[in-house]
C-alpha positions as CSV (number, residue, x, y, z in Angstrom):
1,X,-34.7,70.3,7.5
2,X,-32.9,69.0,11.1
3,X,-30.0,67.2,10.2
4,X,-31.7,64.2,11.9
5,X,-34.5,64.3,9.2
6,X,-31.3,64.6,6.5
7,X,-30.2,61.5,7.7
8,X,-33.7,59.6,7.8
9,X,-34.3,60.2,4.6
10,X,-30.8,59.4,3.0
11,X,-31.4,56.3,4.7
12,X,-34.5,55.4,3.2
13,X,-33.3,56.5,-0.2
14,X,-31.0,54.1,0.2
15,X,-33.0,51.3,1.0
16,X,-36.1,52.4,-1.3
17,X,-33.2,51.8,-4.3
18,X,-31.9,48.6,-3.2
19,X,-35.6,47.4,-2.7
20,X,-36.3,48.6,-6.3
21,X,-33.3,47.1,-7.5
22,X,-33.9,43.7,-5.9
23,X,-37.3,44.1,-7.7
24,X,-36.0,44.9,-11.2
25,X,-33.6,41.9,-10.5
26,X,-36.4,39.1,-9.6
27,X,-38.7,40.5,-12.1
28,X,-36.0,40.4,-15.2
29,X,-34.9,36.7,-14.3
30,X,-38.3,35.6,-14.0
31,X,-39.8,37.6,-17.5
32,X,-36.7,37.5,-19.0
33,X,-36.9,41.4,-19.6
34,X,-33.3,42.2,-20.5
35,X,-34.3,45.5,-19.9
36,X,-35.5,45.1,-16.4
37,X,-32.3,43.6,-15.3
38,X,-30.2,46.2,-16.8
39,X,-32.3,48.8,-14.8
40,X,-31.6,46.7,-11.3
41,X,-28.4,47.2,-12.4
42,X,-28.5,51.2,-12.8
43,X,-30.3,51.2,-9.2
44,X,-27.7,49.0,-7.3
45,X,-25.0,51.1,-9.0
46,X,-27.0,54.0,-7.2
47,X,-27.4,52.2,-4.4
48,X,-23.7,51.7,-3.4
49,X,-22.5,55.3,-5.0
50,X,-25.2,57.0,-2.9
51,X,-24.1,54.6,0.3
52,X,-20.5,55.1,-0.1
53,X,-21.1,58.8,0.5
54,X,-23.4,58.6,3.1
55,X,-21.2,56.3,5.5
56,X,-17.4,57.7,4.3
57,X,-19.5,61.3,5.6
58,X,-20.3,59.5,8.7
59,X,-17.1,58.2,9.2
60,X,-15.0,61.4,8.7
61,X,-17.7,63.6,11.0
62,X,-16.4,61.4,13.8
63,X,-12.9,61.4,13.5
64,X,-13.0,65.4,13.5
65,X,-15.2,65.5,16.7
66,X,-12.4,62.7,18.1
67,X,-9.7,65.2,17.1
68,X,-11.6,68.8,18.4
């Protein structure tokens, strides 16, 4: 896979979880499924563990091609 493909799909990774999460969210509140909030929870957690990576990566990839 190109690197560009890499990226495309981290990306929608990334936003497939926070739509599910979102999702889980509305759908707990409005049900009152403890359960289904607790999983919103578990997919934002994803969300920002899986984002963190992918733009701190981004970041230092740019500040070794400013420095080469």
């Amino acid at each position: 896979m190109n690197p560009v493909a890499a990226k495309i799909t981290k990306w929608l990774a990334l936003l497939a979880l926070i739509c599910l999460a979102i999702t889980c969210y509305a759908m707990g509140n409005a049900s009152g499924a403890i359960a289904l909030v607790i999983l919103g929870f578990v997919f934002e957690g994803a969300f920002w563990l899986f984002g963190h990576k992918l733009v701190s990566r981004k970041k230092s990839e740019r500040s070794q091609s400013q420095t080469s």
